[in-house]
C-alpha positions as CSV (number, residue, x, y, z in Angstrom):
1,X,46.3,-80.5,-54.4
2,X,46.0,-82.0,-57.8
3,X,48.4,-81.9,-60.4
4,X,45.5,-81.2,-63.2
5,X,43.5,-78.5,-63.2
6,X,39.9,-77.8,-65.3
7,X,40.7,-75.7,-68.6
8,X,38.2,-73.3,-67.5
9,X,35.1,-72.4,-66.5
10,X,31.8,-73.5,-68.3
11,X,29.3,-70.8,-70.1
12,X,26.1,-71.2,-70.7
13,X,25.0,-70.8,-74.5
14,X,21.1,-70.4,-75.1
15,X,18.9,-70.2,-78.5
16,X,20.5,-67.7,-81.2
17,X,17.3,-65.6,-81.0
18,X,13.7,-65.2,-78.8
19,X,10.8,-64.4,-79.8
20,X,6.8,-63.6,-78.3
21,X,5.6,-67.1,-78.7
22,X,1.2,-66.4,-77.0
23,X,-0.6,-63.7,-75.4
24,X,-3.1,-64.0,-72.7
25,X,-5.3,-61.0,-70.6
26,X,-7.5,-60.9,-67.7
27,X,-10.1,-57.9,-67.4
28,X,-11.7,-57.5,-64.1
29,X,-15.4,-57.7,-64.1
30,X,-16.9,-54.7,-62.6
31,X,-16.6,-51.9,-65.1
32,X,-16.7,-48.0,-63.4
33,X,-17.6,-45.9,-65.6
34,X,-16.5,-41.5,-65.1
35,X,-20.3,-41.2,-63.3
36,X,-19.6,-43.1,-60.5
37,X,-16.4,-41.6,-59.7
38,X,-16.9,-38.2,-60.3
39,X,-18.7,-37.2,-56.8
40,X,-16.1,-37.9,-54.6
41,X,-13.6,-35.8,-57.1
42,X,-15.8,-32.9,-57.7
43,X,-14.9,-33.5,-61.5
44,X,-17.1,-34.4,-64.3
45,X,-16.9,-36.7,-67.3
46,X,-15.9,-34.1,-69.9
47,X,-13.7,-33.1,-67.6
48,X,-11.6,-36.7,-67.3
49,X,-11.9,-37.5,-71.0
50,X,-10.2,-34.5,-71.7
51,X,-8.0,-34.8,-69.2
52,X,-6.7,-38.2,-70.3
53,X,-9.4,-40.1,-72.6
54,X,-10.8,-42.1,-70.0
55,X,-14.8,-42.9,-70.4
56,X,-14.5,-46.3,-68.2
57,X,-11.9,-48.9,-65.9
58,X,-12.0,-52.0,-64.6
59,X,-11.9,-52.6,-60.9
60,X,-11.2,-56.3,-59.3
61,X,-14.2,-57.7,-57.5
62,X,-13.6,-59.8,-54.6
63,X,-12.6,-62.6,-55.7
64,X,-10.3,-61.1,-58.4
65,X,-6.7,-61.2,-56.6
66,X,-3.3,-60.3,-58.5
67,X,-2.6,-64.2,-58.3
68,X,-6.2,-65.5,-59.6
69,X,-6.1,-62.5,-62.7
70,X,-2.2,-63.6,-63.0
71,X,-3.1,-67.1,-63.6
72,X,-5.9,-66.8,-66.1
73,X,-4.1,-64.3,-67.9
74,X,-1.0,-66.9,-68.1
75,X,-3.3,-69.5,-68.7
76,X,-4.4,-68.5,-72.1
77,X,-1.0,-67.0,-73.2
78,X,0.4,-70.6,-72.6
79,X,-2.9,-71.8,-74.8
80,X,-1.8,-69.3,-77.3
81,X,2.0,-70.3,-77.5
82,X,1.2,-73.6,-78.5
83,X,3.0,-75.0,-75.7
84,X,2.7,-77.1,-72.7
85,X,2.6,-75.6,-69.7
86,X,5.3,-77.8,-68.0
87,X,7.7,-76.2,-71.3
88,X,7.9,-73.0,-69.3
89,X,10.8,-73.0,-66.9
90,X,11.1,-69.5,-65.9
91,X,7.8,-66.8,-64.5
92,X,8.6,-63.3,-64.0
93,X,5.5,-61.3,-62.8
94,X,6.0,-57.3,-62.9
95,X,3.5,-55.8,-59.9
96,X,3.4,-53.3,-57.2
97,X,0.4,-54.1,-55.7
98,X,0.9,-57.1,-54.2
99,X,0.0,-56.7,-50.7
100,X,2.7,-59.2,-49.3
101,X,6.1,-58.0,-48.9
102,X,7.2,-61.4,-49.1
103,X,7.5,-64.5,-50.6
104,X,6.9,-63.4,-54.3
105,X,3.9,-63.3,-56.5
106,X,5.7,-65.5,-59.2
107,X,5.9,-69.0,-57.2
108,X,2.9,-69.0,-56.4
109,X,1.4,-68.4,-59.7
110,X,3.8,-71.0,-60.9
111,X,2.6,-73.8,-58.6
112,X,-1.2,-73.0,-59.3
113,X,-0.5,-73.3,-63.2
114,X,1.2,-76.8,-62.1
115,X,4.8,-75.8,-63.8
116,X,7.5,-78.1,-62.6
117,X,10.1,-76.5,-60.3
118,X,10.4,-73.3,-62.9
119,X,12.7,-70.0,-61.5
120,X,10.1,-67.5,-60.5
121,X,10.3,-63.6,-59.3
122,X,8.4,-60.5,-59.5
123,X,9.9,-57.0,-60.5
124,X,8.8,-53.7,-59.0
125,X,9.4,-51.5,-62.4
126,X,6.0,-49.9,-61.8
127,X,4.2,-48.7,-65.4
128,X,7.7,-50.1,-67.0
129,X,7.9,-53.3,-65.4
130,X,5.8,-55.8,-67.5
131,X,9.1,-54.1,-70.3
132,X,11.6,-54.9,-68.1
133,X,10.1,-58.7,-68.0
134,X,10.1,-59.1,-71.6
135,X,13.7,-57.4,-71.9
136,X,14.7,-60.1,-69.0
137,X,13.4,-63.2,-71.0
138,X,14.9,-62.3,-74.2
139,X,18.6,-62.4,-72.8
140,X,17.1,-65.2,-70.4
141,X,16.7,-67.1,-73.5
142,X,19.4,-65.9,-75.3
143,X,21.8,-66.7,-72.4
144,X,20.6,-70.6,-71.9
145,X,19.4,-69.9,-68.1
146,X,15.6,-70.5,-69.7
147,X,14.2,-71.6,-72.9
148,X,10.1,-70.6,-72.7
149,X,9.7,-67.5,-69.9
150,X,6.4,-66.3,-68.9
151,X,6.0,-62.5,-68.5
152,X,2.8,-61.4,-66.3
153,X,2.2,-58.0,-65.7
154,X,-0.6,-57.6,-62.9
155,X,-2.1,-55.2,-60.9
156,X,-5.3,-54.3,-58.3
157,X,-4.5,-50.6,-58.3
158,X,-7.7,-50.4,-56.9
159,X,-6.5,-51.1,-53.4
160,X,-3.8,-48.3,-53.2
161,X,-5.8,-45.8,-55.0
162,X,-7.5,-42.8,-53.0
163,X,-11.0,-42.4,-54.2
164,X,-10.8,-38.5,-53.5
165,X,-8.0,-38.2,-55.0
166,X,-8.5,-35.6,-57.9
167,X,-4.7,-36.4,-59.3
168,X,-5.5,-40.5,-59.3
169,X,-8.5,-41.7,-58.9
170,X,-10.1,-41.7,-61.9
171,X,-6.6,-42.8,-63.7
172,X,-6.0,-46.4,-62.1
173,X,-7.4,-49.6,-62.4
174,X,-6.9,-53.1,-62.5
175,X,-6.2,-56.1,-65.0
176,X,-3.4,-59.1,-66.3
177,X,-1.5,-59.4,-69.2
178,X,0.3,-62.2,-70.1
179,X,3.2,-63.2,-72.6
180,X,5.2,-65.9,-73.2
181,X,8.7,-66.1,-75.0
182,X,10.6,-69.2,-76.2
183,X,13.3,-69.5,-78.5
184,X,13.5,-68.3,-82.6
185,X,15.5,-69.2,-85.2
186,X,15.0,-65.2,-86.7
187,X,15.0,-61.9,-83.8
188,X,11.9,-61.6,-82.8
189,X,12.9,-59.0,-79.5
190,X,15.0,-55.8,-80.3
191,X,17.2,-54.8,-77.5
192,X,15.9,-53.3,-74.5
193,X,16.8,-49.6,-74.1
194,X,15.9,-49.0,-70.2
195,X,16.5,-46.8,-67.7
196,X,15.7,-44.5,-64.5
197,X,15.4,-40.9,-63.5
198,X,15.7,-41.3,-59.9
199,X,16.3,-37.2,-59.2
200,X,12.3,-37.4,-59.9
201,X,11.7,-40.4,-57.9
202,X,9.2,-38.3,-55.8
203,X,7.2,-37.8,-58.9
204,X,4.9,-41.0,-58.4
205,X,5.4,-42.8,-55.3
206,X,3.4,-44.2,-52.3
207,X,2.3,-41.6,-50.0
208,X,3.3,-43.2,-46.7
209,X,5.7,-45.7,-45.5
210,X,4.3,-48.6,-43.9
211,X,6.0,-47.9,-41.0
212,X,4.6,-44.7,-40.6
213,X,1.3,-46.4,-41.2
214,X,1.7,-48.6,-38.5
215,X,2.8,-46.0,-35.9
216,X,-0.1,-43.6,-37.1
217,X,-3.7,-43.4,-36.5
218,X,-5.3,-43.9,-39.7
219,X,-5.8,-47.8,-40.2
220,X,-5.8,-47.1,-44.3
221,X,-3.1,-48.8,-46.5
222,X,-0.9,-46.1,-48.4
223,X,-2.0,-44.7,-51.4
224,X,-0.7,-44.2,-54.6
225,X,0.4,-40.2,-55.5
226,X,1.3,-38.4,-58.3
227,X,2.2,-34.9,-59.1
228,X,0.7,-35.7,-62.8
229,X,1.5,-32.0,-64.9
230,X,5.4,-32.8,-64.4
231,X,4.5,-36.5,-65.5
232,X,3.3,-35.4,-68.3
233,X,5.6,-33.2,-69.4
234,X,8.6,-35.4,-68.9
235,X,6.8,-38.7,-70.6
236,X,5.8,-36.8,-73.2
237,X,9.4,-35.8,-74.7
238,X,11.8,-37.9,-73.0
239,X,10.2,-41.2,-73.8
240,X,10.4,-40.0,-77.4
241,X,14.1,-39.8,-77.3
242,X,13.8,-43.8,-75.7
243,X,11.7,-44.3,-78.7
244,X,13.7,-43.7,-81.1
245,X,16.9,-45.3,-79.6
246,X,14.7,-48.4,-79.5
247,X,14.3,-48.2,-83.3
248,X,17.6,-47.4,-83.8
249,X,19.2,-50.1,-81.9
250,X,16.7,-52.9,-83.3
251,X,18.1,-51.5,-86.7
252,X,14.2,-50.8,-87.7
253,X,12.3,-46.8,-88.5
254,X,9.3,-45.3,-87.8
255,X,8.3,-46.7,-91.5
256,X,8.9,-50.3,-90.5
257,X,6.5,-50.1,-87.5
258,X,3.1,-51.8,-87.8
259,X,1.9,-51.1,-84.5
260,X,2.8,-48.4,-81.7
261,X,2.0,-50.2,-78.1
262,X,2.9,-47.3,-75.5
263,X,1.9,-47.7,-71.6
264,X,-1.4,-46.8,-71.3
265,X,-1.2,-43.6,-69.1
266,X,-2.9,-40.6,-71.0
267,X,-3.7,-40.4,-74.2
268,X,-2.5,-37.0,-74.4
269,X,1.0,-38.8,-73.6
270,X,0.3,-41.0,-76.2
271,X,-0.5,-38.5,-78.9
272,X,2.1,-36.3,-77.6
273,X,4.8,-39.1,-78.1
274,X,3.2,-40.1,-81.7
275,X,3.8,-36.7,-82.8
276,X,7.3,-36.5,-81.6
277,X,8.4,-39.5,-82.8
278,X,6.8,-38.6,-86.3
279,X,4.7,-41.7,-86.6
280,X,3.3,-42.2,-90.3
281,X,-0.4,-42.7,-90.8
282,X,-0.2,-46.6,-91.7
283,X,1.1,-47.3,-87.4
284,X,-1.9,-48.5,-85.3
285,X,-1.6,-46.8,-81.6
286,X,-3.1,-48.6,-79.0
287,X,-5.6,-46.5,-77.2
288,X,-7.0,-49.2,-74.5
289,X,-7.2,-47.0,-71.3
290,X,-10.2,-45.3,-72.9
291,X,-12.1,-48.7,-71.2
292,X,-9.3,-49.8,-69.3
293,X,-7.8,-46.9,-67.7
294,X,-4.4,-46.9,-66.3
295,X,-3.3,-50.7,-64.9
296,X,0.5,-50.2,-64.6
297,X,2.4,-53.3,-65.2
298,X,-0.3,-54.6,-66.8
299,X,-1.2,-52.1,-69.5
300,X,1.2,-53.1,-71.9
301,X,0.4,-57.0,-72.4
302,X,-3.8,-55.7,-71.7
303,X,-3.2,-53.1,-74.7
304,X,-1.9,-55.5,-77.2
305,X,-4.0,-57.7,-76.4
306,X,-6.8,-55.6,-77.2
307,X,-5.1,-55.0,-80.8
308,X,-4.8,-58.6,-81.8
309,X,-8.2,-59.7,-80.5
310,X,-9.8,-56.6,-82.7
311,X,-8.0,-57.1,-85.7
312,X,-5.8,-54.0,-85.7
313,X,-2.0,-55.8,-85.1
314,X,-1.8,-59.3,-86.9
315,X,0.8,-62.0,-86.1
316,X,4.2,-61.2,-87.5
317,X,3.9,-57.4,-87.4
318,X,6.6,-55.3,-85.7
319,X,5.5,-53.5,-82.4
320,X,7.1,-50.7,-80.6
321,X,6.5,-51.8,-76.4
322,X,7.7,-48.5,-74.5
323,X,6.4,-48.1,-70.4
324,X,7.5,-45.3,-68.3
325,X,6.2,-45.3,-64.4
326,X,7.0,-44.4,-61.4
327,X,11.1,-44.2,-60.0
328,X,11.1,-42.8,-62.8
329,X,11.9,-45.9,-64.6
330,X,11.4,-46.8,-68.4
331,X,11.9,-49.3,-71.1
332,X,11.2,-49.7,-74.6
333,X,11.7,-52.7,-77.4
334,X,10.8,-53.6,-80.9
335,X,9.2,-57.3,-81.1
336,X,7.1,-59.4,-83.3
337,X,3.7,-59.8,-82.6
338,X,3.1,-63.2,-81.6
């Protein structure tokens, strides 16, 4: 044995602050619009706009996967960062419609965008996990283990949705969002306030289990369910109460706020949650799922994407990010638009 011994062990330090550095999207290209849905659903336009606000969605051709959508998506965020793409060193992709089980999403990706070696994972946060990817990177950063992360929220809901369905087919849809993050001399991500509520775990979930799948008779993939009226009424005040510990714990008000960026799952959700968290007039709410419908992990990054790309949030302005899905998980931060 030696007679010396180390003084300790070693810590990683990383950048004092992190910050959204580009943004990047990918919108399917076949649009659906309430009349060619509303057959199998005995429903009716009026009767989904009212319902949730949705006129149209995107579904994923073909030749639209989660990893081609991913990669265009990260493609122009990495454009938009002003950085190369061999800078990022760490991919976190936030899905649950991936179809394999394993390996990940995230390598993949990686190696088709020609990164060099980087750490890559996906998440399964549902609706909240694109937030739980930006609340990673920011103590990624912040920590040293990664100094430009790229968030991707993706999904081809399309493929787990039941098309007579009354409670979900005309909400999902499909799409990418991309961000990436990099270091900051000034905060540019207020801490993550996240969270589950797994006594309702039942609330949204897959219908079967594979195995039960495989040992059945119907050859159909399980589809996605939702018992929506308790949703809504649990989104609608408790993710106010998430809200506003997000504020609080970014040290930031309702007054401060530019733009209001909530997961884009009803837009009576998102009105219900505006009035409870007694947003002032001068907040922009993004209201994308009235084209986009309801894309999960991707709604978020797709929704803000929309903002900047229409003028209504500008670079610098604060944003409150807040998701809520299925398990029933939920996260919410303040950032800087990029």
């Amino acid at each position: 044995m030696s007679a010396t011994r180390g003084t300790g062990l070693r810590s990683a330090t990383g950048a004092r602050h992190a910050r959204p550095l580009g943004l990047g999207a990918y919108r399917p290209s076949v649009v659906v619009p309430n009349a060619d849905i509303v057959e199998a659903i005995d429903s009716s336009d009026e009767w989904i706009q009212q319902r949730s606000g949705i006129r149209s969605r995107r579904f994923a051709a073909p030749h639209e996967t989660v990893l081609s959508m991913s990669v265009a998506a990260a493609r122009e965020a990495i454009e938009d960062a002003g950085i190369a793409p061999e800078q990022i060193d760490a991919v976190i992709v936030a899905t649950v419609s991936h179809m394999l089980q394993t390996p990940a999403a995230a390598p993949a990706i990686a190696h088709e965008l020609g990164l060099a070696r980087p750490v890559a994972f996906d998440i399964s946060a549902a609706c909240a996990g694109f937030c739980h990817g930006v609340g990673l990177a920011d103590d990624m950063i912040r920590g040293g283990s990664a100094r430009h992360v790229l968030v991707i929220g993706v999904e081809r809901l399309s493929d787990i949705t039941d098309p007579e369905d009354r409670g979900t087919a005309f909400i999902f849809a499909d799409g990418a969002g991309a961000m990436v993050l990099g270091p900051s001399d000034e905060p540019g991500v207020g801490p993550v306030v996240w969270g589950s509520d797994g006594e309702q775990f039942d609330l949204i979930r897959q219908r079967e289990d594979w195995r039960d799948v495989v040992a059945g008779d119907d050859p159909r993939m399980p589809h996605l369910v939702m018992q929506g009226s308790a949703v809504f009424r649990w989104a609608s005040f408790e993710m106010a109460k998430v809200a506003r510990e997000a504020l609080d714990r970014a040290g930031v008000t309702v007054d401060d706020l530019d733009v209001f960026v909530p997961h884009q799952a009803n837009m009576r959700i998102t009105d219900a949650m505006a009035r409870a968290i007694k947003l002032p007039g001068h907040v922009r709410i993004a209201r994308d799922i009235v084209e986009q419908g309801n894309t999960s992990a991707a709604s978020v990054p797709l929704a803000l994407h929309r903002m900047v790309a229409e003028g209504e949030a500008r670079s610098g302005d604060l944003a409150l990010l807040i998701a809520f899905g299925a398990g029933l998980s939920y996260a919410a931060q303040v950032v800087r638009v990029p």
